[in-house]
LUMLORO-860230 format. One record per residue: residue in three letters; x, y, z of N, C-alpha, C in turn. Coordinates in steps of 0.001 Angstrom, whole numbers, padded with zeros to 6 digits, always signed. Layout:
<sites>
ALAXYZXYZXYZ...
</sites>
This chain:
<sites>
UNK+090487+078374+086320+091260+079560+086649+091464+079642+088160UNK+092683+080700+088873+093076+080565+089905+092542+081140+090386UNK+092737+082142+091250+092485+083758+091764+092976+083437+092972UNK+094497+084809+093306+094994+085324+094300+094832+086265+094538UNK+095417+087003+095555+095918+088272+096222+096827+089090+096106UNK+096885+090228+095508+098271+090620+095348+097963+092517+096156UNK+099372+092408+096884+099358+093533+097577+100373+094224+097455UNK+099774+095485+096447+100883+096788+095761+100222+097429+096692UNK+101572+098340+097529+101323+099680+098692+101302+100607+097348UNK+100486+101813+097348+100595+102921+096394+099844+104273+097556UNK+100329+104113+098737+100511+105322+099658+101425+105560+100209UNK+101827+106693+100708+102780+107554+101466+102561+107709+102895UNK+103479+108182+103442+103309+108174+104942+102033+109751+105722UNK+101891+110274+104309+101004+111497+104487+099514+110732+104244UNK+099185+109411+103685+097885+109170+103914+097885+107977+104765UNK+098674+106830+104698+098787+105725+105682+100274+105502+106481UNK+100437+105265+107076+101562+104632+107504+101789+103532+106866UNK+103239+102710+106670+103563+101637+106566+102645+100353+107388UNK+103432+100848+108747+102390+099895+110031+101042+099517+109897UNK+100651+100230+109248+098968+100361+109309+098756+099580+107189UNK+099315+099831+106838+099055+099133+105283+099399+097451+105686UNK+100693+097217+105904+100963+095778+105998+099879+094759+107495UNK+099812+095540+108359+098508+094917+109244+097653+094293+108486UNK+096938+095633+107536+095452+094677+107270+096131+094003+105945UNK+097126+094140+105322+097142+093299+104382+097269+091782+105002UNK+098141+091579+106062+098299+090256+106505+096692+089721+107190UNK+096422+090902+107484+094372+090030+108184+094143+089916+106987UNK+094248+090535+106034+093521+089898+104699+093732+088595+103957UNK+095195+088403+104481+095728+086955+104204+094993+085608+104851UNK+094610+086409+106320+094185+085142+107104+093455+084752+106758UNK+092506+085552+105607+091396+084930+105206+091317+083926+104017UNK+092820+084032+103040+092764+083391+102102+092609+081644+101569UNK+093166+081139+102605+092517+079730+102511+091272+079174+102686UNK+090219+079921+103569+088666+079706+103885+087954+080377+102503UNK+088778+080936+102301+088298+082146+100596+088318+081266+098958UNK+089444+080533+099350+090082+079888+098130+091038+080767+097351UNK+091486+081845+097928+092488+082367+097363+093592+081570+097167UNK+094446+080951+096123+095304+080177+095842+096847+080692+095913UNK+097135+081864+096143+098299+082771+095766+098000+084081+096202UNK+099396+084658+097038+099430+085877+097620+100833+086279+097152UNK+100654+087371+096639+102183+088227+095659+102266+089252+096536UNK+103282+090070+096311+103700+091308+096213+105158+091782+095592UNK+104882+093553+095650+106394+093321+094451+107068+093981+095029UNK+108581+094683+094195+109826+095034+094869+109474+096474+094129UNK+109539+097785+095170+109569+098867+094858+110326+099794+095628UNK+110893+101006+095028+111566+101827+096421+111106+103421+095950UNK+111167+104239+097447+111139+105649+097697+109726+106284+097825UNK+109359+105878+096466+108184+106799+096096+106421+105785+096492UNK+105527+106327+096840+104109+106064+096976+103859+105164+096240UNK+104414+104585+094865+103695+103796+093912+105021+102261+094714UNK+104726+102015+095608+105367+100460+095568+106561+100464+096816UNK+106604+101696+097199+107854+102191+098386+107767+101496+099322UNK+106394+101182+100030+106190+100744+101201+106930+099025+100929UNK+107638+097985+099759+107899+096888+099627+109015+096684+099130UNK+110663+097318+099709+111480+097294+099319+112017+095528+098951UNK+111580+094786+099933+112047+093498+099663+110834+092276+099755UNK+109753+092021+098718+108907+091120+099524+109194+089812+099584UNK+110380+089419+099940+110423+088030+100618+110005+088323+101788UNK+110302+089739+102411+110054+089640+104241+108213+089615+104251UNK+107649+090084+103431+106288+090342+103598+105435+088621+103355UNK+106355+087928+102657+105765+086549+101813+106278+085963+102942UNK+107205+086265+103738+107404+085141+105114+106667+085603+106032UNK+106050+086431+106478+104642+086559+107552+103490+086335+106759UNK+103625+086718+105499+102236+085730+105060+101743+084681+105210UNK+103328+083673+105194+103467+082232+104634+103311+081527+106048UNK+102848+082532+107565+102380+081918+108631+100934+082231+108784UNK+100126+083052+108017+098674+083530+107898+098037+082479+107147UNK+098433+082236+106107+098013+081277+104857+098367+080366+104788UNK+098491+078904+105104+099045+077509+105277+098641+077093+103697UNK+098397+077489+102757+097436+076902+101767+098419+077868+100480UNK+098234+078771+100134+098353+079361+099198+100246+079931+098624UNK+100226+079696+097553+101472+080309+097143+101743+081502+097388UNK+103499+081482+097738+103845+083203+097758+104784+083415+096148UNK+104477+084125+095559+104582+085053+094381+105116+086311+095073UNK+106797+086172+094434+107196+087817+094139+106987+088144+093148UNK+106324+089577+092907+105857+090225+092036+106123+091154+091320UNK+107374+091521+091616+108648+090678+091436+109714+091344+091338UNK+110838+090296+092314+112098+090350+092189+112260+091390+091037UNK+113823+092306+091386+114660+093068+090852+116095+093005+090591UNK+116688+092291+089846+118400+091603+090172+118755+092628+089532UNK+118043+093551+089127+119024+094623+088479+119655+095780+089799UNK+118939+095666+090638+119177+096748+092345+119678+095299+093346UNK+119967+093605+092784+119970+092879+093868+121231+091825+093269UNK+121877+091681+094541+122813+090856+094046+122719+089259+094103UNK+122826+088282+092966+121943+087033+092957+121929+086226+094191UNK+123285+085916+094923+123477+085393+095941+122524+085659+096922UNK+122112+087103+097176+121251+087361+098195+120356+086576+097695UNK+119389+087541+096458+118162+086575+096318+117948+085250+096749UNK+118729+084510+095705+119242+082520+095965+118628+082476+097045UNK+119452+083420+098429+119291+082526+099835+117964+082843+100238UNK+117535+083799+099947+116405+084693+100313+115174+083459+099758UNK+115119+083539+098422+114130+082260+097616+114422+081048+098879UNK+115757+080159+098989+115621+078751+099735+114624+079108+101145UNK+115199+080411+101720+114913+080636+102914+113321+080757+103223UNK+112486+081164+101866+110970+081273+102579+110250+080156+102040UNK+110905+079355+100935+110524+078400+100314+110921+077107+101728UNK+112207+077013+102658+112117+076588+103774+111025+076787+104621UNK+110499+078084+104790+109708+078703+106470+108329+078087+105924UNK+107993+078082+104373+106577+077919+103713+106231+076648+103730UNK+107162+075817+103794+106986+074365+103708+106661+074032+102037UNK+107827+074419+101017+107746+074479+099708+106586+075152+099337UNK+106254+076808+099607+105414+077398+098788+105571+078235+097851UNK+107353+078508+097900+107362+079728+097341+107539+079572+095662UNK+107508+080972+094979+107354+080759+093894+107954+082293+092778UNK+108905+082350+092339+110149+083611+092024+109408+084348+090725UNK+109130+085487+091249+108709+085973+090302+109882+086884+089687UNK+110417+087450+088848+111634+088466+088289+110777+089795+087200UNK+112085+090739+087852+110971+091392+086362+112278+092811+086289UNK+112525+093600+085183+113486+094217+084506+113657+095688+085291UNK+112526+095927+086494+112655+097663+086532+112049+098147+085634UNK+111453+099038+085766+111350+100765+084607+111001+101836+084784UNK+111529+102240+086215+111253+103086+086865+112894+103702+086569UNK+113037+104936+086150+114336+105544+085741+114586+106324+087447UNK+113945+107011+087992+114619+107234+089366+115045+105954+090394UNK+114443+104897+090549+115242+103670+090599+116245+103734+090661UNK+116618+103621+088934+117824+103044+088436+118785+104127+088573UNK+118520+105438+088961+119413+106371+089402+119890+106531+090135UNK+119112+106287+091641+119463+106536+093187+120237+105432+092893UNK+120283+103502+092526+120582+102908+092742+122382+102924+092049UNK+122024+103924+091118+123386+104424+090336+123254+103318+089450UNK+122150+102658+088557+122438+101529+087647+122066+101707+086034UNK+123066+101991+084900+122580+102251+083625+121129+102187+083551UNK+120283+102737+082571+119301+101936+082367+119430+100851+081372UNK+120312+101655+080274+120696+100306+079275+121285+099010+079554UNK+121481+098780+080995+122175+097711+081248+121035+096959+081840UNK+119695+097292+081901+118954+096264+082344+118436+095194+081679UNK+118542+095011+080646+118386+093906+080047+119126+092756+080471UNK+120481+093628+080549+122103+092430+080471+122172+091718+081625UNK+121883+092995+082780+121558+092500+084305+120541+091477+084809UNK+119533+091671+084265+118301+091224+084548+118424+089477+083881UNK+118912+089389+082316+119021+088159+082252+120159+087222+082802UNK+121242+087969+082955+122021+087142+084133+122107+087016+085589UNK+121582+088203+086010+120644+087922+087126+120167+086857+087301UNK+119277+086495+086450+117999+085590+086647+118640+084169+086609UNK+119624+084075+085439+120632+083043+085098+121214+082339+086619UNK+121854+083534+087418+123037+082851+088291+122069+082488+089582UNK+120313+082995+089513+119647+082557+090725+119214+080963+090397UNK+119345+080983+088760+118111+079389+088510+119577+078647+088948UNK+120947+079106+088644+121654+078021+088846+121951+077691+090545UNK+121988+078663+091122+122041+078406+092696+121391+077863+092909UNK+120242+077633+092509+118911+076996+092964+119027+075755+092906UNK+119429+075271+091505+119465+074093+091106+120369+073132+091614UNK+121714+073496+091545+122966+073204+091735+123837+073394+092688UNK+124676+072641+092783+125748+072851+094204+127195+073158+093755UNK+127864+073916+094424+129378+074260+094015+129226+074970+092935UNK+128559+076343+092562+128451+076658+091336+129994+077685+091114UNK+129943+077853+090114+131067+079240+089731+130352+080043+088653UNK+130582+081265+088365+130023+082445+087523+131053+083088+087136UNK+131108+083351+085936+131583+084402+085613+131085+085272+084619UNK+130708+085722+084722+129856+087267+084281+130092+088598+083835UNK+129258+089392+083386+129747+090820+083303+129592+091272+084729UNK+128247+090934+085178+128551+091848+086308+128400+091004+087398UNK+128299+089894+088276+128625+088815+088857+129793+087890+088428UNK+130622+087478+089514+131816+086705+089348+131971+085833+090576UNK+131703+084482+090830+132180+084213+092118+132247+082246+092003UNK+132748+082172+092424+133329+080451+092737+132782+079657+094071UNK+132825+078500+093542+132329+077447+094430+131384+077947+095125UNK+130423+078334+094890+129075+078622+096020+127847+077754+096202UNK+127648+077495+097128+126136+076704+097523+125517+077232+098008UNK+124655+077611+098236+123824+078333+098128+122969+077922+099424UNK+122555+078402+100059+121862+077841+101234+120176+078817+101788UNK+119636+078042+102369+119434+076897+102356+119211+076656+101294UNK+118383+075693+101197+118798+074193+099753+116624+075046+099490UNK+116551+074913+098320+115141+075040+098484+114414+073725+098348UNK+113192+073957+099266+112588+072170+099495+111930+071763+098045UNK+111588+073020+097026+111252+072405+095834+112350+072115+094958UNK+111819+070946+094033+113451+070903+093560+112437+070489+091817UNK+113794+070843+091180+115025+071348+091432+115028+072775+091778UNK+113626+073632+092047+113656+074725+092372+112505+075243+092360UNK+112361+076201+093181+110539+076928+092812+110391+077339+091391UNK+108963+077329+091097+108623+077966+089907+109358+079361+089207UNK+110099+079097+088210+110309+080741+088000+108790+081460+086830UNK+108589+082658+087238+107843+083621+086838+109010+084973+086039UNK+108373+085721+084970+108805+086541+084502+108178+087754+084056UNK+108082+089125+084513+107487+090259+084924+107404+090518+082691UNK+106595+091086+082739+106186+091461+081085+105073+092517+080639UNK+105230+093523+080651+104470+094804+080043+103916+094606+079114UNK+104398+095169+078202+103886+095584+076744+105282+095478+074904UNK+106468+094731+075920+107155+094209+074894+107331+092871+074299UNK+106994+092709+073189+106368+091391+072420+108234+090601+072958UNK+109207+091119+072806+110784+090258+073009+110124+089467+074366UNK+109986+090412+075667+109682+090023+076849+108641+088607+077096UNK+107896+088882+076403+107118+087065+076401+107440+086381+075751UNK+108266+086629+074662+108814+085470+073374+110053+084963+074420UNK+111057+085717+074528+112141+084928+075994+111586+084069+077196UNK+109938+085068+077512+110063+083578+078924+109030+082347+078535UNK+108812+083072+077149+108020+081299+076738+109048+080385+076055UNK+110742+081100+075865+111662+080254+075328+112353+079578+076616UNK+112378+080230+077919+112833+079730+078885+112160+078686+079721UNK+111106+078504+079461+109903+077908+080177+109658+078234+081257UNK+109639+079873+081663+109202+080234+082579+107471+080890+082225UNK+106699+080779+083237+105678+081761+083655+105799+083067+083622UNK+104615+083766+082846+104403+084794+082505+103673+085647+082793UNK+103993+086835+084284+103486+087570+084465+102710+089340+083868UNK+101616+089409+083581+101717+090614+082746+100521+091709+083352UNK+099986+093186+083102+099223+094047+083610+098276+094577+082643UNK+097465+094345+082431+096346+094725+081099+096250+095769+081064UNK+096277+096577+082064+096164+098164+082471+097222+098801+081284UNK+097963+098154+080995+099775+098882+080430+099242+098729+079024UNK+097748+098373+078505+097373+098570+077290+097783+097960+075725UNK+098982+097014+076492+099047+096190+075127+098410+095388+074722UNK+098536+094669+073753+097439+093800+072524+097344+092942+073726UNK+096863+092105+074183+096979+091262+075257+096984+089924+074821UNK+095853+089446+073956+095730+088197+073459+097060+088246+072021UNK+097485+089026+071494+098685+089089+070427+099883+088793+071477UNK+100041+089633+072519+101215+089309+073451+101094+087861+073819UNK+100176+087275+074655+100316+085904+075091+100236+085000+074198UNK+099971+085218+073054+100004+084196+071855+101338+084102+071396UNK+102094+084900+071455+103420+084817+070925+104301+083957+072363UNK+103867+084442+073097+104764+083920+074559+104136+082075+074803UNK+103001+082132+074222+102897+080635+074103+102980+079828+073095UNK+104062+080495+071526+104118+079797+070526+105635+079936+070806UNK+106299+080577+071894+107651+080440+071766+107741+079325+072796UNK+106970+078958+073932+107436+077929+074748+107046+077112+073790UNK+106047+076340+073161+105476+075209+072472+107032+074802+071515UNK+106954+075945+070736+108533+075941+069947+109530+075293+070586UNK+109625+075774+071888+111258+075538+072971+110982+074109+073021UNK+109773+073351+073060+109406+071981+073246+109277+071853+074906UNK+108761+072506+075690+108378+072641+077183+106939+071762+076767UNK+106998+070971+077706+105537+070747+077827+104063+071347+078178UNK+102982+070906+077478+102289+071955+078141+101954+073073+077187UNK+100995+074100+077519+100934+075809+077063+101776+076691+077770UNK+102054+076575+078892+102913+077952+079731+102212+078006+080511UNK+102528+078976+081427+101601+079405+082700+101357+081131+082200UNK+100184+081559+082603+100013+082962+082113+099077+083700+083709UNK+099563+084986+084223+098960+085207+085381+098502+086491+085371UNK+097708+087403+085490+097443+088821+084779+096653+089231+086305UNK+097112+090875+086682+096788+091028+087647+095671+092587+087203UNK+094794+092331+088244+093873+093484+088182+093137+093756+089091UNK+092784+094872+089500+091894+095441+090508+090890+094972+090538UNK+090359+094813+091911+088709+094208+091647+088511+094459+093116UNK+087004+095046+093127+086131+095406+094011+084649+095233+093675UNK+084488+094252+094650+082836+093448+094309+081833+093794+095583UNK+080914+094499+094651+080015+094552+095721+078602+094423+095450UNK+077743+094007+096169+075764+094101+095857+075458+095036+095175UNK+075826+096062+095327+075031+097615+095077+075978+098213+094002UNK+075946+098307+092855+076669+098561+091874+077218+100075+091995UNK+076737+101092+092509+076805+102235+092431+077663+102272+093739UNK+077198+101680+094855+078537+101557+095826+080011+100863+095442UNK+079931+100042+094727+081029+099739+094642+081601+100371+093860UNK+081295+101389+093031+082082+102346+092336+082384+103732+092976UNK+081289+104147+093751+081383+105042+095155+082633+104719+095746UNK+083064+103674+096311+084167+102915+096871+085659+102754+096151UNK+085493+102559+094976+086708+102492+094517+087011+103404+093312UNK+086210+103889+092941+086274+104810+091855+087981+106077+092358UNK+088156+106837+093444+089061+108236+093749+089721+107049+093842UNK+090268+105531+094863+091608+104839+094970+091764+104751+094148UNK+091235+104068+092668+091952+103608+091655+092416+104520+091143UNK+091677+105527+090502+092603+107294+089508+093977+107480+090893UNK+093444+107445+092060+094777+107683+092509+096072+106556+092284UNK+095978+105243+092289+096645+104501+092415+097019+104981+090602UNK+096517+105237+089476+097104+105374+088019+098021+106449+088165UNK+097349+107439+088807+098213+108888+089087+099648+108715+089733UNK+099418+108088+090677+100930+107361+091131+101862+106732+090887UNK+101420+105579+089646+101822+105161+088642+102661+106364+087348UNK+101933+106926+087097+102231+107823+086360+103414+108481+087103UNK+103313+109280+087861+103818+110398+088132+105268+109355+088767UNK+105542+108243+089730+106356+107973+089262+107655+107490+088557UNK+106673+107300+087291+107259+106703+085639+107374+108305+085016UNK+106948+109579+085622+106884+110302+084370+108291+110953+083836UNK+109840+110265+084709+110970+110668+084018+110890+110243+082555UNK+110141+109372+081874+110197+108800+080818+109271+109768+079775UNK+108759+109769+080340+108116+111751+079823+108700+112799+079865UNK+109426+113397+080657+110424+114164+080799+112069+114459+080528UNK+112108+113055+079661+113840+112950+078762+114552+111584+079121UNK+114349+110702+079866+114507+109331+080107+114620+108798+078647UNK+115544+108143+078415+115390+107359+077178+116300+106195+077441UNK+116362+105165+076665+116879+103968+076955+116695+102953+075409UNK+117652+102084+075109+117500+101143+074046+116914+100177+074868UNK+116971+099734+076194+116331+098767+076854+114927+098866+076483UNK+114063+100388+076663+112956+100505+077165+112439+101188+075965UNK+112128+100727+074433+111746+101816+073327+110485+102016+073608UNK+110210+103225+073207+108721+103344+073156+107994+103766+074545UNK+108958+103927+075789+108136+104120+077170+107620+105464+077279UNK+108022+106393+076486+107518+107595+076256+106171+107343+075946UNK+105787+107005+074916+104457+106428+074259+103640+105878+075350UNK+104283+104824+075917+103807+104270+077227+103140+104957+078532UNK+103818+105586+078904+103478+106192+079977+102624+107541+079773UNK+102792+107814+078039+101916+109160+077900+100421+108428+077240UNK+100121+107121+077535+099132+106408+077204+098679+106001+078831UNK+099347+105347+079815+098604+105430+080578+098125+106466+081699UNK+098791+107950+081334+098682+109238+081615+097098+109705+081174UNK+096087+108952+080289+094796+108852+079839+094184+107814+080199UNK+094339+106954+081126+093904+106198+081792+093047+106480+082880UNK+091985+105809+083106+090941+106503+084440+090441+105201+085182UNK+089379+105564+086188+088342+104365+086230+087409+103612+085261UNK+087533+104566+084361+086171+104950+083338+086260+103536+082552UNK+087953+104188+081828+088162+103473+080931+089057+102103+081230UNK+089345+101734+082323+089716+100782+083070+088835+099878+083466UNK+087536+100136+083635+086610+099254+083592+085642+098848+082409UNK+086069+099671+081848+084835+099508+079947+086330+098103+079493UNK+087579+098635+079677+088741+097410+078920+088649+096489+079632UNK+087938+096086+080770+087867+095167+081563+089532+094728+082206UNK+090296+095998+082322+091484+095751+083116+091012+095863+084871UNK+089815+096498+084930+089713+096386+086443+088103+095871+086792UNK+087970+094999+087819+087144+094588+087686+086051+094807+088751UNK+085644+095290+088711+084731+096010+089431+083069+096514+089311UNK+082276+096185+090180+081125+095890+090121+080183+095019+090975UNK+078484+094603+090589+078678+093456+091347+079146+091852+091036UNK+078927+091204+091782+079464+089679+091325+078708+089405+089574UNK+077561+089979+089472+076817+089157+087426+077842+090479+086749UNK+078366+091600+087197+078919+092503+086500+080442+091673+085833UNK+081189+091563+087044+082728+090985+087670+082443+089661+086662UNK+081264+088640+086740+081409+087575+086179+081749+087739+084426UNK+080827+088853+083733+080753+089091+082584+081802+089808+081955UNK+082763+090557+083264+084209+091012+082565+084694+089984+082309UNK+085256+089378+083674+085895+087700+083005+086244+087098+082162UNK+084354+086867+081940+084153+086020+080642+084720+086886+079625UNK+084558+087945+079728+084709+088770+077973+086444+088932+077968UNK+086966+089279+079247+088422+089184+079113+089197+088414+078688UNK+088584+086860+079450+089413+085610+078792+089012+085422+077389UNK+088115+085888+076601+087826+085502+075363+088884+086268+074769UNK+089186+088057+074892+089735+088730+074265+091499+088398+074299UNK+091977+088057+075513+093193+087525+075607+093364+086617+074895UNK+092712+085411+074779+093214+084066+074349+092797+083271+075665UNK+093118+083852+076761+092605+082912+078024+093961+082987+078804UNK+093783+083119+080104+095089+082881+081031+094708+081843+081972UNK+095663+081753+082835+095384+080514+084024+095152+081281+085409UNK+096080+082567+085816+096078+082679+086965+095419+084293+087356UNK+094526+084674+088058+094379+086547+088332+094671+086787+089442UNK+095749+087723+089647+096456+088365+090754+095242+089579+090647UNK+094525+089169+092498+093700+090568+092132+094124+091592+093604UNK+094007+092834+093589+094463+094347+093785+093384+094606+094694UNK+093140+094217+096099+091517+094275+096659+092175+095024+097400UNK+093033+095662+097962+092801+097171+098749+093882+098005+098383UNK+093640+098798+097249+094507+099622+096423+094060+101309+097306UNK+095307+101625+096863+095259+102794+097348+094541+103064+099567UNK+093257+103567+099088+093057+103622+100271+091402+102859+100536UNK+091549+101959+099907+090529+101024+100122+090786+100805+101418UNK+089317+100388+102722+089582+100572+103977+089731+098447+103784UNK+090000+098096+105052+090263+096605+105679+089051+096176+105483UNK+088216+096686+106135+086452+096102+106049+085455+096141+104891UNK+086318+096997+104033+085711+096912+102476+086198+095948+102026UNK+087644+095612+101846+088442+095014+101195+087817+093540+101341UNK+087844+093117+102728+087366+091875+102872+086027+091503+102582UNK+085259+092631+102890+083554+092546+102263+083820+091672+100209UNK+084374+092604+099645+085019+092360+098394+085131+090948+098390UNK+086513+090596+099198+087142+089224+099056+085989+088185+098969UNK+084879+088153+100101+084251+086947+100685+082716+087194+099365UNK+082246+088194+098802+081624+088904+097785+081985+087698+096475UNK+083535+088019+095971+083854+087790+094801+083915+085802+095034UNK+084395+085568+095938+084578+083974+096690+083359+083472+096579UNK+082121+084138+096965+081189+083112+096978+079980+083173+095799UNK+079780+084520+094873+079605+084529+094109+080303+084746+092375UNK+081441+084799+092717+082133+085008+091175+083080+083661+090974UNK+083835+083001+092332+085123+082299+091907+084023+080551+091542UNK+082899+080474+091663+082322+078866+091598+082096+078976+089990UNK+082396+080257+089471+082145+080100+088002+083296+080157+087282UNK+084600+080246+087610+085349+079907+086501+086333+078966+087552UNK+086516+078254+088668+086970+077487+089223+086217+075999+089366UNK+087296+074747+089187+086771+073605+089398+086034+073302+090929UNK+086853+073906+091775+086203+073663+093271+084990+073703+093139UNK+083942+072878+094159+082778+073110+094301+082306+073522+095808UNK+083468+073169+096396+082864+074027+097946+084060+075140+098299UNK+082914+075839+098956+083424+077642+099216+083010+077735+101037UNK+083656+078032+101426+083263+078560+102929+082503+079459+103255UNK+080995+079472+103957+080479+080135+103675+080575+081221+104866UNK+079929+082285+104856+080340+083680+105516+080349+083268+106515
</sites>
């Protein structure tokens, strides 16, 4: 198994500044190659506290991608439903250029209904968007002189620039909740499958289907599967829940509150059932976020024994995007955490045998 970094802003300018969130996230980067962190994400969010502070993270994955000489950048992901493909295209060649082939496209549908409002975009049209979206970026990527014609993209002879140094293109990744269609498509596409345990679906039923539809497509291989979760590791068991216990309820609360148009009359054929959804993770806590082993937290024999019990209950994944300074986790915790989980949790489910020591 892998283990990266992934950095969701879920504050406002009334508890952090911008300036002050992306700082220590990038010192936190510097540490990731001496760490063995393999992968550093972040995702595309706008306005509000739950994700605002990352309107575009290619810009955040290109100052990473000078902190970290080692590790993949993961968008966490791309939005073609608020982005027009061409941009993306150049945006992907351009950090996959600065990275020296690191980058790696993550996509994912929206479901945030104020989003899709300010942005003035159906919600029912995100499906339509999102898969041709995704369509006219793999072909820029791939190909030269392309033409499109589309419902909602149309354009001729384009190349796409720069050229990306992986070829025929970076990895594509595909963003996936809690709808069984959503992993059956990107295990038919042979893309990678990003998903959030927190969002309470069957987990091992979901990735089993997303890896009997790639096997089906005849892709080689099982798929790639990457599941992201909070984790705060520390000696003292009662501190480390002291510590992260108020960020995390805040970081769900933020979440919630806002998704809660979908509670409040939002409806969509794209999105069935988000009512249900969001009034399920509206009962979500620390409590019970750490008994489901969606967050992982504790000390390192605690953290080791979620793991283990997680990958059994899934089916098993390959990659964990983990959440080490959520909310208002401070810089000097965060990294206490990082170098914590590195030297006692990652020698047990990673092949490496040397770790850098403190």
């Amino acid at each position: 198994m892998e283990f990266g970094l992934q950095f969701f802003p879920d504050v406002g300018p009334e508890t952090q500044t911008a300036q002050v969130y992306w700082d220590e996230a990038l010192r936190l980067c510097d540490h990731a190659d001496e760490l063995g962190y393999t992968n550093i994400r972040t995702v595309e969010h706008y306005f509000l506290a739950y994700g605002g502070y990352s309107p575009n993270p290619h810009i955040f994955l290109t100052a990473a991608s000078q902190r970290s000489k080692k590790a993949r950048l993961i968008t966490g992901a791309v939005l073609p439903a608020f982005n027009n493909p061409l941009k993306i295209a150049g945006e992907i060649g351009m950090v996959d250029s600065i990275s020296n082939g690191r980058m790696e496209c993550g996509f994912a549908r929206a479901f945030l209904p104020h989003e899709f409002d300010r942005f003035g975009v159906p919600l029912d049209e995100s499906v339509e968007r999102f898969t041709e979206g995704v369509e006219c970026v793999r072909r820029l990527l791939e190909e030269e002189n392309v033409s499109f014609d589309g419902k909602f993209n149309n354009f001729k002879n384009v190349t796409s620039l720069p050229r990306p140094v992986q070829q025929p293109r970076p990895p594509f990744w595909i963003a996936a909740i809690a709808t069984p269609s959503s992993f059956v498509n990107a295990g038919k596409m042979g893309y990678g499958v990003m998903a959030i345990p927190m969002a309470g679906g069957k987990m091992q039923e979901l990735l089993g289907l997303y890896r009997e539809a790639w096997r089906e497509a005849g892709h080689p291989g099982n798929g790639r599967v990457k599941l992201a979760f909070h984790m705060f590791c520390h000696e003292d068991a009662k501190k480390a829940e002291e510590i992260s216990r108020e960020p995390l309820n805040r970081y769900l609360k933020s979440l919630v509150d806002a998704a809660s148009d979908w509670t409040g009359g939002s409806s969509s054929k794209d999105y069935p059932n988000y009512d249900k959804l969001i009034e399920g993770l509206a009962k979500e806590n620390f409590d019970t976020q750490v008994a489901k082993n969606a967050a992982w937290i504790g000390t390192p024999e605690t953290i080791r024994k979620q793991i283990a019990e997680f990958q059994e209950q899934s089916g098993g994944f390959e990659i964990a995007s983990l959440q080490v300074n959520f909310n208002t986790i401070s810089y000097d915790d965060a990294l206490g955490s990082m170098r914590l989980f590195s030297k006692e949790v990652m020698p047990h489910f990673t092949s490496a045998q040397s770790r850098a020591a403190e």
